[in-house]
C-alpha beads as a LAMMPS data file, in Angstrom:
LAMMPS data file: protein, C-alpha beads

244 atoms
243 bonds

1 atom types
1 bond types

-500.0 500.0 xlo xhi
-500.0 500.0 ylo yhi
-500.0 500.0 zlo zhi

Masses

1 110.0

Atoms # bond

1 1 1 -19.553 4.501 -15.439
2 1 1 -16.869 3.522 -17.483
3 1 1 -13.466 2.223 -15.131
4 1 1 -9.821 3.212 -16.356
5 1 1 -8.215 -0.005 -17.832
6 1 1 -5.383 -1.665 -15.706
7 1 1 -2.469 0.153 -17.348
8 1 1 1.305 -1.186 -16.039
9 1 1 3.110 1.814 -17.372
10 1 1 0.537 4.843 -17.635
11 1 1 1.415 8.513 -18.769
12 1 1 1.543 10.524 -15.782
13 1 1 -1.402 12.940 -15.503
14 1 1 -0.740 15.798 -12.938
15 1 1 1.207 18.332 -14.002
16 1 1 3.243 19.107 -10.394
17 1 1 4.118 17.042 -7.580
18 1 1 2.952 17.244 -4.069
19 1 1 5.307 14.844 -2.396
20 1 1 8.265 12.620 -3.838
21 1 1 9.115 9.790 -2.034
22 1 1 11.297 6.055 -3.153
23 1 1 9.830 2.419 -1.886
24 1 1 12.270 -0.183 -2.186
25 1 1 12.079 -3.687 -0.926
26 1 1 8.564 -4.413 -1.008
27 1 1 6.798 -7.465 -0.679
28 1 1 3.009 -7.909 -1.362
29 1 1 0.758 -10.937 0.726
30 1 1 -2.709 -10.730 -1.016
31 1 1 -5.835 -12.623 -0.520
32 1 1 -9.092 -12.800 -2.321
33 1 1 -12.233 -11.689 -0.436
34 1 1 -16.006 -11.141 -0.875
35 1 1 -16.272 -7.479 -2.083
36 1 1 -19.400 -7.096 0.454
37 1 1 -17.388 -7.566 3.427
38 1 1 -14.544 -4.862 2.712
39 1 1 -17.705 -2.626 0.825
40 1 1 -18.417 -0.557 4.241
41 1 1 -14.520 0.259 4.948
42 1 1 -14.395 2.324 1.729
43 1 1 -14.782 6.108 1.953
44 1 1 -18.024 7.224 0.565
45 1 1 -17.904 7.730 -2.937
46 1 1 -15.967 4.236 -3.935
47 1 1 -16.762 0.738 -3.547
48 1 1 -14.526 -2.186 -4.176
49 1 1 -12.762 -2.765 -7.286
50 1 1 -13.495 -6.204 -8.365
51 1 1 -11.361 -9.039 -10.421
52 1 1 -13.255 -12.502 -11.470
53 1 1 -16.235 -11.285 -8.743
54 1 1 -13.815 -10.840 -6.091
55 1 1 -11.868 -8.150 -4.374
56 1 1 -8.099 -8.071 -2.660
57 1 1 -7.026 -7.565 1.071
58 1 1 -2.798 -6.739 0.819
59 1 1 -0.417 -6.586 3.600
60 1 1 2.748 -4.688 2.451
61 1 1 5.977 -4.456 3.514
62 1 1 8.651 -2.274 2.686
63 1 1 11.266 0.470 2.870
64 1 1 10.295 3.896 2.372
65 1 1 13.083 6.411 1.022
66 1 1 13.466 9.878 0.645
67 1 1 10.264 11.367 1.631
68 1 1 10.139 15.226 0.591
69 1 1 7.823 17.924 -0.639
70 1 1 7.240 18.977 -4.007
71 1 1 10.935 19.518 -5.845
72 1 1 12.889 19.906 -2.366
73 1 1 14.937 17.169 -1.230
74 1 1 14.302 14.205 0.653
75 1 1 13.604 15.341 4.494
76 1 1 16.996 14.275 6.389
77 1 1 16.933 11.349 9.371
78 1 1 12.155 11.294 8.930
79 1 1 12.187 10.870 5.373
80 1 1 13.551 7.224 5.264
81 1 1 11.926 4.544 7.804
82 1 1 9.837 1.076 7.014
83 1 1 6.547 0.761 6.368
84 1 1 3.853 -2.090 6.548
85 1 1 0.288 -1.288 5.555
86 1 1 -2.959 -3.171 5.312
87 1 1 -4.783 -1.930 2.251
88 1 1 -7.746 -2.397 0.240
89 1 1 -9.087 -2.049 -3.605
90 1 1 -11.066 0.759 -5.146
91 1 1 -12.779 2.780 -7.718
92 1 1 -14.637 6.097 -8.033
93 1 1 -17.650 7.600 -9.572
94 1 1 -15.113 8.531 -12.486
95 1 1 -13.683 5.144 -13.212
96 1 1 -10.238 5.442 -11.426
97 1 1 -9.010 3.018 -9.755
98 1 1 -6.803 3.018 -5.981
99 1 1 -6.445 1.609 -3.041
100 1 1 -7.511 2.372 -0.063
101 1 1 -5.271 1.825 3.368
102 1 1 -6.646 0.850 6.708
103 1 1 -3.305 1.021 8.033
104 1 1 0.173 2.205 7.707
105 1 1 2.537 1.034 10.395
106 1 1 5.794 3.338 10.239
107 1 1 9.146 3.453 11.850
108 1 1 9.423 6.970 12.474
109 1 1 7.039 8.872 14.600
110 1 1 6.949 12.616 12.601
111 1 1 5.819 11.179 9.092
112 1 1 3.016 9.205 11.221
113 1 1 1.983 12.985 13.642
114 1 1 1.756 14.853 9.532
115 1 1 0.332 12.277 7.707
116 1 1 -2.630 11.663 10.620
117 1 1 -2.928 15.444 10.609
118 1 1 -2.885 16.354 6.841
119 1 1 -5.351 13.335 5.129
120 1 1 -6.477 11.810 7.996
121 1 1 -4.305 8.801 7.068
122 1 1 -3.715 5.560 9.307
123 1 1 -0.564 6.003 9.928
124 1 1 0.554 4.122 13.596
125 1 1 3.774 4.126 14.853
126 1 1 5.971 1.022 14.927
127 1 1 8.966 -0.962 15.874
128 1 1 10.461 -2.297 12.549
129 1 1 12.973 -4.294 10.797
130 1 1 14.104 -6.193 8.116
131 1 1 16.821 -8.651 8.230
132 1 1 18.360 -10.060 4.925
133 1 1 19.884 -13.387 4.241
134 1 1 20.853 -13.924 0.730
135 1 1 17.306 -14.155 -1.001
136 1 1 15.493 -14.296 2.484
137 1 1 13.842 -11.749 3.765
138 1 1 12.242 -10.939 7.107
139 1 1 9.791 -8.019 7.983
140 1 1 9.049 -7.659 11.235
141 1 1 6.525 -4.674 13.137
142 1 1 5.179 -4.265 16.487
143 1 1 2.856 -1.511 16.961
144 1 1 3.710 1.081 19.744
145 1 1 0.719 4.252 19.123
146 1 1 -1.895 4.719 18.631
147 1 1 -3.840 0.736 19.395
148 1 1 -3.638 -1.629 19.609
149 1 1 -0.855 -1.857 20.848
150 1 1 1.314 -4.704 20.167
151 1 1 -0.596 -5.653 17.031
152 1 1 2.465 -7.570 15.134
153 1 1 3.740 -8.316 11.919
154 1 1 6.141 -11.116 11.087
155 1 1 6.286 -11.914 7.388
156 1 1 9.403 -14.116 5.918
157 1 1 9.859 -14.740 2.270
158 1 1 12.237 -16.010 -0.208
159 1 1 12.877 -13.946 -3.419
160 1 1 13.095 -16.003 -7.148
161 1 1 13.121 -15.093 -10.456
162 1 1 12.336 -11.451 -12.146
163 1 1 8.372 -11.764 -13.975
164 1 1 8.669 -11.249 -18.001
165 1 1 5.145 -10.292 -17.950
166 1 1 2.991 -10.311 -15.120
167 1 1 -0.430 -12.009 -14.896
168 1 1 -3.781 -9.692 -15.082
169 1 1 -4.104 -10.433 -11.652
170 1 1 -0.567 -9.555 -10.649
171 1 1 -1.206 -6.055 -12.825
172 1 1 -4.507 -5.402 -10.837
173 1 1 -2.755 -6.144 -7.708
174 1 1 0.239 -3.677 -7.873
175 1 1 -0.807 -0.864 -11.561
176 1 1 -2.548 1.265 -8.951
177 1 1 -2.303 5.366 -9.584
178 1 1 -4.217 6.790 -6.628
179 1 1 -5.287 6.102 -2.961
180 1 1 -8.651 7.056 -1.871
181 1 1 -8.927 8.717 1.708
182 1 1 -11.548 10.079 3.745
183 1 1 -10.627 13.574 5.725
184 1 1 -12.235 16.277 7.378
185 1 1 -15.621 15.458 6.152
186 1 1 -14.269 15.088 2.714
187 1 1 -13.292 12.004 -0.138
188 1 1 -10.371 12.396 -1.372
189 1 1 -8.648 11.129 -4.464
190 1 1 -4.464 11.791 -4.395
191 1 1 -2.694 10.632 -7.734
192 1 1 0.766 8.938 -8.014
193 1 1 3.047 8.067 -10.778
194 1 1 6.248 5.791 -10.850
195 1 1 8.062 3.836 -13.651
196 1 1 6.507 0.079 -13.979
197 1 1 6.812 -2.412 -10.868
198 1 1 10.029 -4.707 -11.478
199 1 1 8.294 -7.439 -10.169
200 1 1 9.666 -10.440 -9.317
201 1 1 8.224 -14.167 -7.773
202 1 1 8.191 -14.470 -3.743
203 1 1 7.567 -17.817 -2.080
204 1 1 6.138 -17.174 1.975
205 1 1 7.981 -19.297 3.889
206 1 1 6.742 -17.799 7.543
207 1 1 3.098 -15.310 8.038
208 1 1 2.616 -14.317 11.873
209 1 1 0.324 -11.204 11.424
210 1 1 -2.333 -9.719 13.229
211 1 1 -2.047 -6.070 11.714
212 1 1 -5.099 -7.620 9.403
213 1 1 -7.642 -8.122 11.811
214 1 1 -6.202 -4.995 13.564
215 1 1 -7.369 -3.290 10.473
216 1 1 -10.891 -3.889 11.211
217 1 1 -10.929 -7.060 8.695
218 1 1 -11.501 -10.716 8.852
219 1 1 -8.529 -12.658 10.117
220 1 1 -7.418 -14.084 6.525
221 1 1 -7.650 -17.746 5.479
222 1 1 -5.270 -19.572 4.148
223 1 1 -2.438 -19.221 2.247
224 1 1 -2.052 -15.878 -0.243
225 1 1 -3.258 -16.102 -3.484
226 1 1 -0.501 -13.788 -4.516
227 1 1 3.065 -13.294 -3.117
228 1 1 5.247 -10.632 -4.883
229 1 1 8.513 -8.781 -4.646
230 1 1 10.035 -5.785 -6.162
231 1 1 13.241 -4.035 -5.354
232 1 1 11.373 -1.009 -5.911
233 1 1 10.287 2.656 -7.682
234 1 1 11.028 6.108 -7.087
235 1 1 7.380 7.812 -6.872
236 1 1 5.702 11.517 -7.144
237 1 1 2.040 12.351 -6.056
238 1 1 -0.311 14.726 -7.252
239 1 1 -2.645 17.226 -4.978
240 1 1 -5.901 15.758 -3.918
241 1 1 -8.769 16.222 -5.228
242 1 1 -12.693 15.883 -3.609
243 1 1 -15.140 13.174 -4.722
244 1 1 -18.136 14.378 -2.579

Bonds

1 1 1 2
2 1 2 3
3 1 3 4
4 1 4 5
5 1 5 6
6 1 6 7
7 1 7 8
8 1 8 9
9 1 9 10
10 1 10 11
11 1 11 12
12 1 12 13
13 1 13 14
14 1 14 15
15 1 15 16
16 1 16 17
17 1 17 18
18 1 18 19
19 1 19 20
20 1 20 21
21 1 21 22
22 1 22 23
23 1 23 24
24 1 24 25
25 1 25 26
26 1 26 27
27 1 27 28
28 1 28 29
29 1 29 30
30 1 30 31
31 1 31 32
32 1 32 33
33 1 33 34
34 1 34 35
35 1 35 36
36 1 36 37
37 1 37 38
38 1 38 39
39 1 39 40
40 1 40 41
41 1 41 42
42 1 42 43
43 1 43 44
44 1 44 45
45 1 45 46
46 1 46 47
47 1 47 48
48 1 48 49
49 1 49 50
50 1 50 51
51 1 51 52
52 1 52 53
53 1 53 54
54 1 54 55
55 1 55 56
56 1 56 57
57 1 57 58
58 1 58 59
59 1 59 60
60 1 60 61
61 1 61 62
62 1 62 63
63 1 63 64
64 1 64 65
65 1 65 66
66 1 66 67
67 1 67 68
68 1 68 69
69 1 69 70
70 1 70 71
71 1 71 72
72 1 72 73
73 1 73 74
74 1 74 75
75 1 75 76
76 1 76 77
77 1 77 78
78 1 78 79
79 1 79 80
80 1 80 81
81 1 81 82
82 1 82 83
83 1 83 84
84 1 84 85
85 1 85 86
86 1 86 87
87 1 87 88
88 1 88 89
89 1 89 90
90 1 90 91
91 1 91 92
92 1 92 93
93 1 93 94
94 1 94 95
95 1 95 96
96 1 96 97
97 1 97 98
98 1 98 99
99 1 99 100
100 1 100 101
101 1 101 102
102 1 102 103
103 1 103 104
104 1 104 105
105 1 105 106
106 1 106 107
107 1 107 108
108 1 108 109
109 1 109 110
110 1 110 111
111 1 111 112
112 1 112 113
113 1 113 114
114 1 114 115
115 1 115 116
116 1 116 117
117 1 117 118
118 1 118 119
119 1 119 120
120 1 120 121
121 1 121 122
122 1 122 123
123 1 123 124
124 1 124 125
125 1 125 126
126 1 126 127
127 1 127 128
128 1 128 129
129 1 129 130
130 1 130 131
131 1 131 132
132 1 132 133
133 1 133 134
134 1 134 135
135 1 135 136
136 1 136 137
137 1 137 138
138 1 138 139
139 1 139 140
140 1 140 141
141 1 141 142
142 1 142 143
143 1 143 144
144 1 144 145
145 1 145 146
146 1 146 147
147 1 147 148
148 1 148 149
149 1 149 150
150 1 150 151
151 1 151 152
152 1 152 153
153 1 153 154
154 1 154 155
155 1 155 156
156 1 156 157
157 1 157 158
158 1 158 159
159 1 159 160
160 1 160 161
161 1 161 162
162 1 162 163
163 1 163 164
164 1 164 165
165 1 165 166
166 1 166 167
167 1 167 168
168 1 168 169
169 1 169 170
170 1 170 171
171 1 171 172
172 1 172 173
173 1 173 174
174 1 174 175
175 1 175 176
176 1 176 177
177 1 177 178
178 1 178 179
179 1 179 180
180 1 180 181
181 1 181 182
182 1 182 183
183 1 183 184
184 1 184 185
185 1 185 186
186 1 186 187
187 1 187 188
188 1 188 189
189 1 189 190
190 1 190 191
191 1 191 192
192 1 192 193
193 1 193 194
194 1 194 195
195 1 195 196
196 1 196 197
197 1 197 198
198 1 198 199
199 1 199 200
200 1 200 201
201 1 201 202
202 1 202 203
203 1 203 204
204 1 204 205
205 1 205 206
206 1 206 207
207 1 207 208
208 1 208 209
209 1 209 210
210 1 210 211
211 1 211 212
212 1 212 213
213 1 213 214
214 1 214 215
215 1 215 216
216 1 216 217
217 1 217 218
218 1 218 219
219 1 219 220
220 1 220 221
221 1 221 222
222 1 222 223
223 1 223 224
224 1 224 225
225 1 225 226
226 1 226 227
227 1 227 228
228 1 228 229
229 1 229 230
230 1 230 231
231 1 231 232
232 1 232 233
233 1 233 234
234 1 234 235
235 1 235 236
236 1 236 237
237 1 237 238
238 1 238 239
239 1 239 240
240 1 240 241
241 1 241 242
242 1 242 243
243 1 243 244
């Protein structure tokens, strides 16, 4: 099986889109782990995708903007809340590479009821926030439904300079065009497209998380090996389709 290369700018590849949607103020925590401990989370049909003989847990905050179907506009008052997932690394029996999310923690309780309902995504419904202060930024969650409940989120980071040209690692990390998803008996593959990250340095300057272990993962060890920012991208998605 030959994978897709990790392309920062690809040419999108599906000819219509599903759902349109903007992320803006996203920050990305990663940390390197075995690929044999996140192997059995995966939806059949994938395994990990693998950098240097190790694979990537991410938590991810951020804003989500103008979620709509297809060419209609953005859905009014549900289409904009925040978002913080836990998500994992991927590839398929045809080389593509995605992640994989173990959960999505939103703000707003409708997107959570149609996204649970539609892929079988896990979506939970949260208390969230962010508070700004000049280059400082604070995401805070607190799950409400479905459990745990409580599971909470406190991440605090300070913003630097733009990135010329991001490491291989930092492309592997955020030049992903699909998510892989179990539902109804089925893999799925759903493809996205966006312009190229703007990425930009983070320093972490306050982690109190347990949406991690929450996940169904081991509570991370030390530090991240990667902390990112990016004011963000406006994104399209393709339809799914079934690996087996």
């Amino acid at each position: 099986m030959e994978i897709e290369p990790v392309d920062a700018e690809p040419t999108r590849t599906f000819p219509w889109a599903s759902l349109r949607q903007g992320w803006q103020d996203l920050t990305f925590l990663h940390w390197a782990v075995d690929p044999e401990v996140v192997a059995p989370l995966l939806p059949a049909g994938t395994r990990p995708d693998i950098l240097d003989g190790v694979t990537y847990v991410g938590l991810i905050g951020f804003r989500m903007v103008g979620l709509g179907f297809a060419r209609g506009p953005g859905v009014p008052y549900f289409g904009t809340f925040w978002e913080t997932n836990v998500r994992l690394y991927s590839v398929d029996a045809h080389g593509r590479r995605a992640v994989v999310f173990r959960s999505l923690d939103a703000s707003r309780l409708v997107p959570v009821l149609v996204a649970q309902l539609s892929l079988r995504l896990p979506y939970k419904w949260s208390w969230m926030r962010l508070e700004r202060d000049g280059d400082r930024l604070t995401y805070r969650c607190r799950r409400r439904w479905p459990g745990p409940p409580g599971a909470a989120s406190r991440i605090e980071v300070r913003v630097g300079e733009p990135i010329a040209e991001p490491t291989p690692l930092e492309h592997f990390l955020t030049a992903r065009w699909g998510l892989h998803t179990r539902a109804y008996g089925r893999s799925l593959h759903l493809p996205n497209w966006h312009p190229r990250w703007p990425l930009h340095r983070a320093e972490l300057l306050h982690l109190d998380d347990d949406l991690v272990t929450a996940a169904g993962l081991p509570a991370v060890s030390g530090p991240p090996v990667s902390v990112l920012y990016s004011p963000g991208v406006p994104v399209v998605f393709g339809g799914p389709s079934t690996l087996r």
